[in-house]
KETIVEX-982552 format. One record per residue (C-alpha): residue number from 1; residue in three letters; chain; x, y, z. Coordinates in Angstrom, 1 decimal. Layout:
BEGIN
zamar,kefi,mido,x,y,z
NUM,ALA,A,X,Y,Z;
...
***
This chain:
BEGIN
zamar,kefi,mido,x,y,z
1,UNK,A,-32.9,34.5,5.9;
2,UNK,A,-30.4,33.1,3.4;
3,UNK,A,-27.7,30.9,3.8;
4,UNK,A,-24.0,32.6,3.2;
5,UNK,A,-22.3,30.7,1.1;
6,UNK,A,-19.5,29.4,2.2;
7,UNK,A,-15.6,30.3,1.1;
8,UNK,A,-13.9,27.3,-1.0;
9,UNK,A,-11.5,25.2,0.8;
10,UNK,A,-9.8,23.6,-2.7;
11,UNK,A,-10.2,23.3,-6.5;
12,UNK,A,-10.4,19.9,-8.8;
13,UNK,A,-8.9,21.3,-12.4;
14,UNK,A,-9.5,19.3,-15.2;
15,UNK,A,-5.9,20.8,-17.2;
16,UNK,A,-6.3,19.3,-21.1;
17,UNK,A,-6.7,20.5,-24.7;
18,UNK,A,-10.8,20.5,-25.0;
19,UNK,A,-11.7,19.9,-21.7;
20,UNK,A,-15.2,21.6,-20.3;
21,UNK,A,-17.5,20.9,-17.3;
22,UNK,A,-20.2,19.1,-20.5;
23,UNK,A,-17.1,17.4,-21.9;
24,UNK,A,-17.1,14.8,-19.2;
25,UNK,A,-19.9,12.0,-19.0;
26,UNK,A,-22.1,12.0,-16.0;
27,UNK,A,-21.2,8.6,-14.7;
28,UNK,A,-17.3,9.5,-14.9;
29,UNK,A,-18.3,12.4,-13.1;
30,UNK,A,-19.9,10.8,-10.2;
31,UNK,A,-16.9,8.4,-9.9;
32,UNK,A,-14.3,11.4,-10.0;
33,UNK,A,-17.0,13.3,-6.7;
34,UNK,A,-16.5,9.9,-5.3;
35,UNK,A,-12.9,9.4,-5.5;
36,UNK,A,-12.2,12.9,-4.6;
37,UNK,A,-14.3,12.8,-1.4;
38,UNK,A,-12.4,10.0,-0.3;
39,UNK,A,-9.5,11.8,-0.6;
40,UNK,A,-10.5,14.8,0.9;
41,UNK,A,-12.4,13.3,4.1;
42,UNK,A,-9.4,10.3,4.4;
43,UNK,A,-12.5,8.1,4.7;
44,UNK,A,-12.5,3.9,3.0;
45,UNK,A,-15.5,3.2,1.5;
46,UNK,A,-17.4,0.0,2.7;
47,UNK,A,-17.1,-2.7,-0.3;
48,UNK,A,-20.6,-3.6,0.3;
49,UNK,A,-23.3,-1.5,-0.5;
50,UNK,A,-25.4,0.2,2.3;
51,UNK,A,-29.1,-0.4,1.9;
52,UNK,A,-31.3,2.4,0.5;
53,UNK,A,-33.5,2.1,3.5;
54,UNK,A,-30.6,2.8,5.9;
55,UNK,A,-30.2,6.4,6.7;
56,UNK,A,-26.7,7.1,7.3;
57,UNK,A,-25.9,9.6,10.2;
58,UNK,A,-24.2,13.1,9.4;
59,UNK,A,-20.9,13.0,8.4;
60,UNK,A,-18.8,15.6,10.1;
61,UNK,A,-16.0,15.5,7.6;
62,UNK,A,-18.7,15.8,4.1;
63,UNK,A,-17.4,17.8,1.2;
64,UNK,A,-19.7,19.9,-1.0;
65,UNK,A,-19.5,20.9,-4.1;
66,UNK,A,-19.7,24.3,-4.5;
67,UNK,A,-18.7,25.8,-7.8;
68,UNK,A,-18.4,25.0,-11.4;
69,UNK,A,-16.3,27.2,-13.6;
70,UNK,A,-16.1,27.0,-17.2;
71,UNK,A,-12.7,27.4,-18.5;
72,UNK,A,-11.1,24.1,-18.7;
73,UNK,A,-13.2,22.5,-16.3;
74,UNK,A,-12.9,23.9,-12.5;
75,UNK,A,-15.0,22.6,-9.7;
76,UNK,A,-14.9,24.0,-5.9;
77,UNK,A,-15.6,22.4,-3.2;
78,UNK,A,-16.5,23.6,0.6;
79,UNK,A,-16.2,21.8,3.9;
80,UNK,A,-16.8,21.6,7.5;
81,UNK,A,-13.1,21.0,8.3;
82,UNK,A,-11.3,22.6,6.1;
83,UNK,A,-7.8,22.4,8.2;
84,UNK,A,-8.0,18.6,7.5;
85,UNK,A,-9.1,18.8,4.2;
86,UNK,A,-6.2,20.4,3.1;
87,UNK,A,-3.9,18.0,5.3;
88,UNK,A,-5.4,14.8,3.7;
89,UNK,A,-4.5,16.4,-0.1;
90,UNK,A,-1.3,17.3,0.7;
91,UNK,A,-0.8,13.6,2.2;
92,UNK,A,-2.1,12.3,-1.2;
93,UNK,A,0.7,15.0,-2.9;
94,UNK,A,3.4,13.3,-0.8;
95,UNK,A,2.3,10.1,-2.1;
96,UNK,A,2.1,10.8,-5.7;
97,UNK,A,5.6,12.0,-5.7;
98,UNK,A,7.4,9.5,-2.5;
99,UNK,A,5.1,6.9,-2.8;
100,UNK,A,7.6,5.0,-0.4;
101,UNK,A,5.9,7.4,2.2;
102,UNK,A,2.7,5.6,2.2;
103,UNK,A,2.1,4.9,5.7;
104,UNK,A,-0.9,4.4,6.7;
105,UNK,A,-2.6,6.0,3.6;
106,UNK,A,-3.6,3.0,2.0;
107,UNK,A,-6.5,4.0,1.8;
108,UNK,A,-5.5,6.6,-1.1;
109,UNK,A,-4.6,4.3,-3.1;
110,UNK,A,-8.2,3.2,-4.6;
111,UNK,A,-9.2,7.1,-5.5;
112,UNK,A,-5.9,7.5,-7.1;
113,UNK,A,-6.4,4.6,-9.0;
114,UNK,A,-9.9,5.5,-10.1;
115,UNK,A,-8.7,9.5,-11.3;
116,UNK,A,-5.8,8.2,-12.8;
117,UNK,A,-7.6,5.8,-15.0;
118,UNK,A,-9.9,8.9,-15.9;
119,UNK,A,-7.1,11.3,-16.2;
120,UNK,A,-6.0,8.9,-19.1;
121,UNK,A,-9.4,8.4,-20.8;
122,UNK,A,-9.8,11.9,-20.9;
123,UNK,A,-6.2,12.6,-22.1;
124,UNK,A,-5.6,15.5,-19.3;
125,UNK,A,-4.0,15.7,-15.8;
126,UNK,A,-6.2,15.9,-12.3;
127,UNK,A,-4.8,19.1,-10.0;
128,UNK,A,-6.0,19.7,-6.5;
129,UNK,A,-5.7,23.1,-5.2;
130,UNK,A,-6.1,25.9,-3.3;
131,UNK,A,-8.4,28.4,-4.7;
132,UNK,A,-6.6,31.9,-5.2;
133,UNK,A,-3.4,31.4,-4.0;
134,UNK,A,0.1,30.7,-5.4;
135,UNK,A,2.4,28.0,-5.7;
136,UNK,A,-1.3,26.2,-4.4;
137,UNK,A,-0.7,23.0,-5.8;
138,UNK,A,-1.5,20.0,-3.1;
139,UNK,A,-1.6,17.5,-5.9;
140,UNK,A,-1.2,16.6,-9.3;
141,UNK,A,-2.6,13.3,-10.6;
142,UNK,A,-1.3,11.8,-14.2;
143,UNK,A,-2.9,9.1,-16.6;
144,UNK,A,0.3,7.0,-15.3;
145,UNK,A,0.2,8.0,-11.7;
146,UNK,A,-1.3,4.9,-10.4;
147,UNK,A,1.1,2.5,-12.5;
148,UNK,A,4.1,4.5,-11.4;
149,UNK,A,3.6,4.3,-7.4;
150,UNK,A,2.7,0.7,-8.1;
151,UNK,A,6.3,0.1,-8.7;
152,UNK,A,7.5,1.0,-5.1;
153,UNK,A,4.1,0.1,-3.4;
154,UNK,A,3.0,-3.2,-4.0;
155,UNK,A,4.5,-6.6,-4.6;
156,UNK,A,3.3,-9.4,-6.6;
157,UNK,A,2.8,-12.9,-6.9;
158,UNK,A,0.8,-16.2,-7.1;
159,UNK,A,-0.5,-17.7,-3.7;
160,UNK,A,-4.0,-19.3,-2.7;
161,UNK,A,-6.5,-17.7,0.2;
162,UNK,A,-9.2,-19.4,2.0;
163,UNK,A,-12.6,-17.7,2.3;
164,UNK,A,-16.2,-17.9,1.7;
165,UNK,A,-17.7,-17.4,-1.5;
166,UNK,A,-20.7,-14.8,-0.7;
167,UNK,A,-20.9,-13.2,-4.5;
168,UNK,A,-20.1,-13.8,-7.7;
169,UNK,A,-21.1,-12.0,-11.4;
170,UNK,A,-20.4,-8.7,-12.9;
171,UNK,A,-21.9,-6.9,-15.9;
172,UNK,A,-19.1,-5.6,-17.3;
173,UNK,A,-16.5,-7.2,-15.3;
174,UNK,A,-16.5,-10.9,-13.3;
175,UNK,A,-16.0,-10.2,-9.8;
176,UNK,A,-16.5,-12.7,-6.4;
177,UNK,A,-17.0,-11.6,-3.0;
178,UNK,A,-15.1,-13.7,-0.5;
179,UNK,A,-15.5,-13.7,3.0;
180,UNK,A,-12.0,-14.2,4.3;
181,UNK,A,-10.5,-14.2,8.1;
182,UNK,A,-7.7,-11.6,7.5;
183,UNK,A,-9.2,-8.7,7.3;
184,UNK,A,-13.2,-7.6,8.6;
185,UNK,A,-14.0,-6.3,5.0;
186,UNK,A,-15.2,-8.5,2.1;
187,UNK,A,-12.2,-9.2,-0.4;
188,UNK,A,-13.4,-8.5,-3.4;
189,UNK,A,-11.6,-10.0,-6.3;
190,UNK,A,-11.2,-9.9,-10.2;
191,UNK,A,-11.9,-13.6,-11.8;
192,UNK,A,-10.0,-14.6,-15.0;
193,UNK,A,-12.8,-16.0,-17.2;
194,UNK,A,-16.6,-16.9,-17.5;
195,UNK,A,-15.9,-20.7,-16.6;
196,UNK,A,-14.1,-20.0,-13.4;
197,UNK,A,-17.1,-18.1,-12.8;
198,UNK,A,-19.9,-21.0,-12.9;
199,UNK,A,-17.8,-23.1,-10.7;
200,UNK,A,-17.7,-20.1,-8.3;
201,UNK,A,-21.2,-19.4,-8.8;
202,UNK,A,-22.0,-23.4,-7.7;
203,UNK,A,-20.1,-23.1,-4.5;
204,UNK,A,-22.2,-19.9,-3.3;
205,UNK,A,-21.7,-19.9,0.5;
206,UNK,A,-19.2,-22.4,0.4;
207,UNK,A,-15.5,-22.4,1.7;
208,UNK,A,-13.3,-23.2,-0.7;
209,UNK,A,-9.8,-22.5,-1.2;
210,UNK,A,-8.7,-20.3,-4.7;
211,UNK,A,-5.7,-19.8,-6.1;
212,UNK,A,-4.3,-16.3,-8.4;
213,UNK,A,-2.3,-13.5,-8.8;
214,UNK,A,-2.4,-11.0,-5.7;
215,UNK,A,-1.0,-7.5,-5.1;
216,UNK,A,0.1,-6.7,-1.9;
217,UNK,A,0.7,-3.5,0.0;
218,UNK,A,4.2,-3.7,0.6;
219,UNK,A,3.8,-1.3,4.2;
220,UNK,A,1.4,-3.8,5.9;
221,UNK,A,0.9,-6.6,3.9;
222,UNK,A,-2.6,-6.2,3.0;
223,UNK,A,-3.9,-7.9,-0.2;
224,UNK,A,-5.1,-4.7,-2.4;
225,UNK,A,-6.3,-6.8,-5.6;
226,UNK,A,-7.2,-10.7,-6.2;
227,UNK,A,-7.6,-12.2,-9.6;
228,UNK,A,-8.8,-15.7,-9.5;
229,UNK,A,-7.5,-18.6,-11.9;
230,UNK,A,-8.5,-21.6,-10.3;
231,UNK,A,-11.1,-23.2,-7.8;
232,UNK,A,-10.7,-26.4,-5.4;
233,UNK,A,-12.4,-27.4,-2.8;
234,UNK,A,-11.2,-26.8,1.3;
235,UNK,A,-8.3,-30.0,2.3;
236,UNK,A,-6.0,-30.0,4.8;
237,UNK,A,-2.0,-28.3,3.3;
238,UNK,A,1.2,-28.1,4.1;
239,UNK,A,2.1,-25.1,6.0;
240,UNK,A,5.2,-25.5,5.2;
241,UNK,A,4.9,-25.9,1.5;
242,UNK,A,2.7,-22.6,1.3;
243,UNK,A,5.3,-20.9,3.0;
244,UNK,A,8.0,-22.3,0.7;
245,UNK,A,5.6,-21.1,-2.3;
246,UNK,A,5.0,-17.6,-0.9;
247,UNK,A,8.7,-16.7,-0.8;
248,UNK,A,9.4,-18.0,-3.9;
249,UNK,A,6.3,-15.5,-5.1;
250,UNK,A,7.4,-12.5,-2.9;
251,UNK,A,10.7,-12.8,-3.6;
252,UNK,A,13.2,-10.2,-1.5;
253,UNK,A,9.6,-8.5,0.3;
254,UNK,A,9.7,-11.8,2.1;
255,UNK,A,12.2,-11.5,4.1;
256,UNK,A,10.8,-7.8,5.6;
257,UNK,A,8.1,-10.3,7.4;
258,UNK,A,8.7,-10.8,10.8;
259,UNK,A,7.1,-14.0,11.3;
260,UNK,A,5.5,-15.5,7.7;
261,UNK,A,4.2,-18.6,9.9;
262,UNK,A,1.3,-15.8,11.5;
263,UNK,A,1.1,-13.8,8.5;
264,UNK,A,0.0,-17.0,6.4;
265,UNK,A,-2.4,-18.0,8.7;
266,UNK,A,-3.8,-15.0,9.0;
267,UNK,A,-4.0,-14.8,5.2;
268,UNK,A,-6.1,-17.6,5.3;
269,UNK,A,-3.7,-20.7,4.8;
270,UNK,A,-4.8,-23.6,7.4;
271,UNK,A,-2.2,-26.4,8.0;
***
């Protein structure tokens, strides 16, 4: 007997002058289906890769794709829970447009990266919707989405972190893994040139202490992006000194800390 198909829970519209379903490359379009699924399901992807010989259980919360209109370019998607679905994009609205309301969502803030990047490569803006219904916008995502929440969502500045080098390389892009004690995840983080590189690459498996530019999440803290600009090996600091440095990076955010003495050594910084 067949299988009923089932009713679409929400539409991704690709809105721009010359915009089709053929129009967008294939890779871009398996990196929008990924960014969107994360969305939609409110789940982080793993940094690390699973392997292709590990089956992965059913996932309760899996989007499908379901239709492709031609038009500009309109894809619908199904799901199992579609009551959550519809929650999680509205959440990711409310973000877009009070990105002080970030919450606990940091985990939208990858996805949104990735489609706004794409929504400026391919010069049109990202909608999520509700199929057949009015005033169904649940959200709207602009080539300078991602750099406007930026402003009220992270903070910047220089500071070092202590971790084990576990990868480093990058086809297209240098990148290291590093195996930190803040956070169960591997950080993985952007380095600044090809030299910086080889002496990572040397100390494979090594601790070692490296210094750069990091974002953090103003909410909770957490280090969203890494670039690396210099290498040295692990010594015994000042605790104090790094602290003295880290306000002088963080600035005002600082003082919203309620005890920087845990926070660095959770981040990594030994005395």
């Amino acid at each position: 007997m067949a299988t009923k198909k089932p009713n679409p829970v929400f539409e991704l519209v690709f809105s721009g002058q010359g915009i089709y379903p053929e129009a967008i490359p294939l890779g871009t379009m398996s990196r929008i289906l990924s960014a969107i699924h994360r969305l939609a399901t409110g789940i982080e992807l793993p940094e690390e890769e699973t392997s292709p010989t590990q089956e992965k259980a059913p996932d309760e919360k899996e989007i499908q794709l379901l239709n492709v209109k031609r038009g500009s370019a309109i894809l619908q998607f199904s799901g199992k829970s579609p009551s959550q679905v519809i929650k999680n994009l509205r959440e990711v609205g409310t973000v877009l447009q009070h990105p002080e309301k970030i919450g606990d969502n940091i985990h939208f803030l990858h996805p949104i990266e990735e489609l706004s990047s794409t929504a400026r490569k391919l010069n049109c803006s990202i909608i999520l919707r509700e199929p057949a219904k009015e005033n169904a916008g649940l959200a709207q995502i602009e080539g300078n989405s991602f750099e406007s929440i930026s402003q009220s969502v992270f903070v910047t500045g220089e500071t070092a972190i202590t971790g084990i080098i576990e990868r480093v390389g990058g086809a297209t892009v240098l990148k290291c893994g590093l195996r930190v004690t803040f956070q169960p995840r591997m950080l993985i983080c952007g380095v600044a040139n090809t030299e910086i590189a080889r002496v990572l690459g040397q100390r494979l498996y090594q601790e070692a202490i490296v210094h750069g530019t990091a974002r953090w999440v103003k909410s909770n803290w957490r280090i969203y992006s890494f670039e690396i600009r210099n290498v040295q090996q692990l010594k015994t600091g000042s605790l104090d000194e790094a602290m003295e440095a880290l306000r002088k990076a963080g600035g005002k955010e600082w003082d919203n800390i309620e005890d920087p003495q845990e926070f660095l050594e959770e981040s990594g910084i030994k005395q």
